[in-house]
N, C-alpha and C positions, 0 to 999 in steps of 0.2 A: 230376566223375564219374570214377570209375576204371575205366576198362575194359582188357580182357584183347585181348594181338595175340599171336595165332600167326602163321604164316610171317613171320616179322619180318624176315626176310633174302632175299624174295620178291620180286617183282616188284610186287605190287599193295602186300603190308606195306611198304617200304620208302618208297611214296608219299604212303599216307596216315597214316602216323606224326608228320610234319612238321605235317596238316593239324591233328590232335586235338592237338599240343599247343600250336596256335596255338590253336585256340580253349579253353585253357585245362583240358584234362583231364590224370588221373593214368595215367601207363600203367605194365599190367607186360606185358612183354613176353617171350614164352618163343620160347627158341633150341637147338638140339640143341648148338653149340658157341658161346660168346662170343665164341671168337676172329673169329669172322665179322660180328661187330656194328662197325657203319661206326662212326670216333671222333667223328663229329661227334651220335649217338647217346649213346653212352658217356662224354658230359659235360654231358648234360640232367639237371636234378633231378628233372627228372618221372616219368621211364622208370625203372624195376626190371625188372632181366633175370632169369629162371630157366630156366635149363639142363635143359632136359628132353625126352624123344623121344616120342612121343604111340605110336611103336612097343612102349616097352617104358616106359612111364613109372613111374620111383622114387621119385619125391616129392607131395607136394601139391600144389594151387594157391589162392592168398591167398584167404580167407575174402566177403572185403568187398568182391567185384567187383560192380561192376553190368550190365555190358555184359562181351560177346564178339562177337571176328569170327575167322572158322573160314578161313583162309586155306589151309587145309594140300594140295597137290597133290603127287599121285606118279606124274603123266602117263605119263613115260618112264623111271623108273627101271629096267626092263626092258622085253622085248618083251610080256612075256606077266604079271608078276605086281602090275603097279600098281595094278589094281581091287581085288584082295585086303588091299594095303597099303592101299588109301585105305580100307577097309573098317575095318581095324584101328586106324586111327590115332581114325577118326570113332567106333568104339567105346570104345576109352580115354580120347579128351576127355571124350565124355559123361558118363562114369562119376564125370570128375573134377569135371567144370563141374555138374554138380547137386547137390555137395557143397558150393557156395560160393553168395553171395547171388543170384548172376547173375540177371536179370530178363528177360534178352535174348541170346539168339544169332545174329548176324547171319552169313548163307551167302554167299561167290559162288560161281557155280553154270554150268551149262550149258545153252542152250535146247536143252529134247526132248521137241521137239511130232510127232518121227517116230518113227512105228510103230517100224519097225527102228533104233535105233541103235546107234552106235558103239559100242565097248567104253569108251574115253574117256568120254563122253557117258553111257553105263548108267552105268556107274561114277560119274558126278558126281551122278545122279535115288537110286543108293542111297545115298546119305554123304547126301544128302538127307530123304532117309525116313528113315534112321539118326539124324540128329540130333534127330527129334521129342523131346517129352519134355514132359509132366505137372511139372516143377520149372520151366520156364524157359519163354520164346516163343520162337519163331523165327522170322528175316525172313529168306527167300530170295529171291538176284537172280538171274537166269537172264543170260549175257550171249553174243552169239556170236564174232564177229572182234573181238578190242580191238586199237585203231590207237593206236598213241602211241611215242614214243622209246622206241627198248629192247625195246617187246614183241617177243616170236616172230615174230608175222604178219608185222608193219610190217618187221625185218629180213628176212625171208625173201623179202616182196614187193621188197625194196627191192635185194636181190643178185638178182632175177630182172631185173627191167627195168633196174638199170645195168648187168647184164654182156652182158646177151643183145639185142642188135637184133634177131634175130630169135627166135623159140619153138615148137620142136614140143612141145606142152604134150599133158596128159594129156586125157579129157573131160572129168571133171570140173571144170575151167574154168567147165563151165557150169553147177552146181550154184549154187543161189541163198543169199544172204545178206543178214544185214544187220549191215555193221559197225557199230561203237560207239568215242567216242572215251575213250581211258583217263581223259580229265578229266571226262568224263558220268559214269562207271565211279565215280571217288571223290566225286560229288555225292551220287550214290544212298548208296553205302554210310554217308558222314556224316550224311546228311539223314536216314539209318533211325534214329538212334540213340533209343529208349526210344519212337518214337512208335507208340500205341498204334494206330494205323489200320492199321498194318502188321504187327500180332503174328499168327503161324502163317497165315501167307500168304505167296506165291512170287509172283513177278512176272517177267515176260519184259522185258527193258530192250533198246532197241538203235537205232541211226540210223533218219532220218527217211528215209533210202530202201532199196529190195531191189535187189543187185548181183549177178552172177555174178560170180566170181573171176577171170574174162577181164576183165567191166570194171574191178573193183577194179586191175589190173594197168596198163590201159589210160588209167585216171583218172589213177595214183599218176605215169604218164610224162610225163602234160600238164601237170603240177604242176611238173616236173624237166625240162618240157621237150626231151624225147627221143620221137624218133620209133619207135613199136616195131611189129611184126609178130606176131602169135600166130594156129599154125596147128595144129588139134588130129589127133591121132591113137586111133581107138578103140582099138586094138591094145594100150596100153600101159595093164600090169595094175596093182592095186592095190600091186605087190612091185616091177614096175620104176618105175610114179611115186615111191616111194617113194628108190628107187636115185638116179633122177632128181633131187629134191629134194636131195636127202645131197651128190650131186658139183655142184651147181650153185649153190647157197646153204648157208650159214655152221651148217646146223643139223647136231646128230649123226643117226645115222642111225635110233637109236631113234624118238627123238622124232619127225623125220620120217617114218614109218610109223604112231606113233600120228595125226599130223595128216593125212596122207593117207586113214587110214581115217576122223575127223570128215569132213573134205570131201567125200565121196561122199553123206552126206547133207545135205539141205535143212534151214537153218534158219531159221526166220524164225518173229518173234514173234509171241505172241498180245497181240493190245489190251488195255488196262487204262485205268483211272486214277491210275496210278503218277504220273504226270510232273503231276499237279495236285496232289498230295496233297505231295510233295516239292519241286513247283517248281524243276523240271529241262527244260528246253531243250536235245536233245540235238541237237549240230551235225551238218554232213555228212560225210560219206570226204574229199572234196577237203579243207575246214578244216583235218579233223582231220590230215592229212598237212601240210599247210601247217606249223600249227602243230608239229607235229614236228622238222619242218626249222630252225623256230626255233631250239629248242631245242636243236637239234645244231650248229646255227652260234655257240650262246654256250657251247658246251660243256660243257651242264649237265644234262645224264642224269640223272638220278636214280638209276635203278635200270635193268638191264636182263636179260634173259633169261639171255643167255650167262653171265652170274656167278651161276648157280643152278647144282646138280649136276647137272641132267639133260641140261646142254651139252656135258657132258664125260665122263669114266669116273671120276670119281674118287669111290671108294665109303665110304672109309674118313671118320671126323671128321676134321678138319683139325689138331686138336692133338694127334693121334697123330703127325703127321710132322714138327712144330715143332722137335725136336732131332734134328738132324742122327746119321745109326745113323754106327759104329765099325768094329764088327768086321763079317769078308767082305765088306768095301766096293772099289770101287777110286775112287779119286779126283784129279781135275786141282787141286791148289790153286798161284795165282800171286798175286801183292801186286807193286803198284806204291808209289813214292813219286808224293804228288799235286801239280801246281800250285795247286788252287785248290779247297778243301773244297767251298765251297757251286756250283762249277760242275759239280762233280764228281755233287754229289748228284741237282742236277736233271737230268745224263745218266740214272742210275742211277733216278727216278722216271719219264724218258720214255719208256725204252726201250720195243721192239715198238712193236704194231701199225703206222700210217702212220709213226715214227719210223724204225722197223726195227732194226735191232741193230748200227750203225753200222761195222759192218765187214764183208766178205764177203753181202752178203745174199742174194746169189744160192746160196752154198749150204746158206743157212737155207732158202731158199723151195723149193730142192732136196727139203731133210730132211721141210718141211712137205706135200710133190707125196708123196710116197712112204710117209708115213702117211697122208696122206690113202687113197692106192690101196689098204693093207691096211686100210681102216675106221677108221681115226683122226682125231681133230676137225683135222690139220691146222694150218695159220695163218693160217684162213679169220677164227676170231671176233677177231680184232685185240683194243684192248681200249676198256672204257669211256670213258673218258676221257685226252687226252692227257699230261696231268701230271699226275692224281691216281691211289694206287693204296690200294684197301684188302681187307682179308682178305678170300677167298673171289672177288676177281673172278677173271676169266677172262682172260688175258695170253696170246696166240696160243695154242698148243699148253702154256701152264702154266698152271697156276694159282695166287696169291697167298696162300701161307700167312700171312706176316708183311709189313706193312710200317710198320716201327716207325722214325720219323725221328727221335725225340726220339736215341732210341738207333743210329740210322746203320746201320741192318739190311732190307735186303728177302731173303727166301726165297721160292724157285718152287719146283713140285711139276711135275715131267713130266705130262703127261694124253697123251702120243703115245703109238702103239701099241711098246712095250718088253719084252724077255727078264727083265723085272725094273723095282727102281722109281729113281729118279732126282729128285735135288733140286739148282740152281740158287742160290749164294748170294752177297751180294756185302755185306761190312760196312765201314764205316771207323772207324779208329781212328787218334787223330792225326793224322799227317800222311801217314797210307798207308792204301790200298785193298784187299783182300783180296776175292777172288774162288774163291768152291769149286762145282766140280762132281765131285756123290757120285752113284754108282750101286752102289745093292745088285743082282748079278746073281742072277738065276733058273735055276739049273744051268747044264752046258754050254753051252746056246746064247748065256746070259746074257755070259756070259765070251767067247764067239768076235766075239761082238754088241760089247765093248766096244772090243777089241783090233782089229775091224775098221774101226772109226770112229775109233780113238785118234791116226792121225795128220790128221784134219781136226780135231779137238781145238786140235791142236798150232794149228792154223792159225788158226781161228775164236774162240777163248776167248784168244789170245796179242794179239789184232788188239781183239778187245772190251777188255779191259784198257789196253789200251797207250792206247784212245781216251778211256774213259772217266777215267781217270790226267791225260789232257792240260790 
């Protein structure tokens, strides 16, 4: 079967990629930029990538698809204009996917079973209604809290109960839910493929119990074994949970205001016969954190949240910033001779998160306290995993343009709050190391910004080289 994946470089895409081409299917999969496609993608025979923006899309899509799944979210890309984008994106697939064989469009979706919802949430029920369509069916999953390595939720819960013993939490705590574990999440979506019980029908999918987000918090610590306290406050509005969320968990602050304003309402699904028709067993909140923990103790993430753009600020495609700019730049460039190539390199693939930047760290965690306080992601998201890096993650306060080993190159992209933009490079050639830090400044202030920090430069970027060299 050939079917079609959007958000390929997703949270949900990235998952179940692995599963369809285990069970033997052809995929094409569409990406706004390649360079973001993981390599251990980019040497399957099965996948075919095209390059495409469902914003502004300039090409076709292959004739002789049989299947789609509509992955595409634009939660947080701003405060204010993600429903419009998600509007526009679900208008131009259509346009494209009833031009091709397609027999099936598979949704996931948002449960809204409340009168009043979110912006979030309306915006998922119209890309909903949007993608009907006379050429094709359509299978919708409704789904609420997905718990699993990597997602949103599971990170956000999981920086609120290891940091805080205790919690003056917002009320809504007590809005009710029902999570869902990510491994339910891609049963449903596999098991929908082509079957015909499930055409132009929606279904509400989600665990076998209804939580408040006080217990969900309170479950996730008897798990991890931590005693916690949560003590709520009415006082605290949709705008300071919000604040709240951003300084206390690894999320930006976008994104944490679209989920602050989900969580004010109730979700909770409606019955079906979904789970006999697919033969699905969805486990509980406890399991499915269990299992999480697994998962992060073999250090095999998959995919996670924070290496999506809406973690960060970085707006532009990523192969715009691949070659390093020239002119009105200023730049620190130092090269070592190495002791030892291949020691060298695996410093240079562990660097950050729990590694840390094995020199000075205290006033990287400095640099990262003080974007954080202007609105910056900080060097809260650490990264994926400890020794794998590839395009498009999330590396504390950078993000992963290139990390090409064959060729002895990783490039970082600034995402802190800056007068200007700023790249991170570090290549080897031979038997030397080469490390460049470029900042294109943004007028005046750009330039006072650089010359003000240029002697912690001297200090930090002399002390990373010197180790990574050793």
């Amino acid at each position: 079967m050939k079917i079609l994946i959007t958000g390929t470089t997703g949270y949900i895409g990235k998952r179940i990629i692995p599963i369809l081409l285990k069970e033997g299917h052809t995929l094409v999969c569409t990406v706004r930029d390649v360079n973001r496609v993981p390599l251990e993608f980019r040497i399957e025979d099965n996948i075919t990538f095209i390059e495409i923006d469902f914003l502004e899309p300039k090409q076709e899509l292959p004739k002789d698809i049989d299947a789609a799944y509509y992955l595409i979210h634009s939660m947080s890309t701003s405060s204010n204009d993600f429903g419009s984008l998600e509007e526009k994106c679900a208008i131009n697939f259509k346009d494209l996917i009833e031009k091709t064989a397609c027999q099936q469009v598979i949704y996931l979706s948002g449960i809204v079973n409340d009168a009043s919802l979110s912006k979030h949430l309306q915006s998922r029920y119209q890309v909903e209604q949007i993608l009907q369509s006379e050429h094709y069916n359509t299978t919708t999953f409704r789904a609420g809290i997905i718990v699993g390595s990597g997602s949103a939720s599971f990170e956000i819960i999981r920086d609120l109960v290891e940091k805080l013993p205790v919690m003056v939490a917002p009320k809504w705590l007590y809005t009710k839910t029902q999570p869902i574990a990510i491994r339910d999440v891609l049963a449903y979506l596999t098991r929908a493929l082509l079957n015909e019980k499930l055409y132009n029908k929606s279904f509400d999918i989600y665990g076998p119990e209804v939580l408040t987000y006080k217990e969900m918090l309170l479950q996730f610590a008897e798990v991890r074994a931590l005693k916690r306290f949560i003590f709520t406050l009415p006082i605290l509005t949709p705008k300071l949970s919000s604040y709240w969320l951003y300084f206390v968990t690894s999320t930006s602050f976008n994104l944490a205001k679209s989920l602050v304003d989900s969580m004010t309402v109730e979700v909770i699904g409606k019955k079906s016969n979904i789970n006999d028709i697919v033969n699905v067993s969805p486990i509980t909140y406890k399991e499915a954190v269990q299992k999480a923990f697994v998962k992060i103790a073999q250090s095999s993430i998959v995919s996670s949240w924070k290496d999506a753009k809406i973690s960060g600020v970085f707006k532009k495609e990523y192969i715009d910033h691949i070659e390093l700019p020239h002119y009105g730049c200023f730049k620190d460039i130092r090269s070592r001779k190495m002791n030892d190539e291949e020691r060298t390199l695996e410093k240079i693939w562990s660097i950050g998160g729990k590694q840390g930047w094995y020199r000075f760290d205290f006033l990287w965690e400095i640099r990262g306290l003080l974007d954080q306080i202007v609105g910056g992601v900080g060097l809260r998201r650490g990264r994926r995993h400890p020794t794998e890096l590839e395009p498009g993650d999330a590396l504390d306060f950078w993000r992963v343009l290139l990390a090409d080993q064959e060729n002895k190159r990783l490039l970082l992209f600034a995402e802190m709050k800056l007068p200007g933009e700023a790249w991170l490079e570090f290549k080897v050639v031979k038997n030397k190391i080469y490390q460049r830090a470029v900042f294109r400044p943004k007028g005046i202030l750009g330039r006072v910004y650089w010359y003000t920090v240029l002697p912690f430069h001297g200090i930090i970027f002399n002390g990373l080289i010197n180790h990574l060299s050793k």
